[in-house]
matplotlib code that plots the C-alpha trace (Angstrom):
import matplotlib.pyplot as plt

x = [-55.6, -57.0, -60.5, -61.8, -65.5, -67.2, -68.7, -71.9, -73.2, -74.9, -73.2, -73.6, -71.4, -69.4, -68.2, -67.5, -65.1, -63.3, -63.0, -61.8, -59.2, -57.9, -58.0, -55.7, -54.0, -54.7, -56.6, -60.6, -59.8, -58.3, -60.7, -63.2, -61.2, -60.3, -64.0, -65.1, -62.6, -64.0, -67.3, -66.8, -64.9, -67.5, -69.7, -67.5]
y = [-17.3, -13.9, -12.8, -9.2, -9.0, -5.3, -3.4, -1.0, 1.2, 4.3, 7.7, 8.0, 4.6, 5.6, 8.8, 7.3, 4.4, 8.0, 9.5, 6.1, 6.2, 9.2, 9.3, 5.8, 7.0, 4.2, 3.1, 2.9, -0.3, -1.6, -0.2, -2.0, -5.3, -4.7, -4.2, -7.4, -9.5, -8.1, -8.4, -11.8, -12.7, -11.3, -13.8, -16.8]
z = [-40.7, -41.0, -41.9, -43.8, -42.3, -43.0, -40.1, -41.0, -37.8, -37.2, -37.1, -33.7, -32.8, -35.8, -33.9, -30.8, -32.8, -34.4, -30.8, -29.2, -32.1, -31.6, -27.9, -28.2, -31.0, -33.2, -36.3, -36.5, -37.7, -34.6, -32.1, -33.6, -33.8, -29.9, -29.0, -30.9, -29.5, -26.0, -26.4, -27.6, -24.7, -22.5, -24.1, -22.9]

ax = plt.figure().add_subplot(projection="3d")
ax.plot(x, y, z, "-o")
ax.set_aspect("equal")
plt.show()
């Protein structure tokens, strides 16, 4: 089951999440899935 959360950061983090996207050629959207889904397994 999916989820939609909403992300809010600064514009400083919010330019590094456009230069990771580009650099990977992917969506914002995705680079900020990938590094929740590795913070959160950093947690564990």
């Amino acid at each position: 089951m999916e989820r939609q959360v909403t992300v809010v950061c600064d514009d400083d983090l919010g330019r590094k999440v456009v230069a990771l996207a580009r650099e990977y050629d992917t969506t914002e959207e995705e680079i900020v899935r990938q590094l929740i889904e590795y913070g959160i397994e950093c947690l564990d």
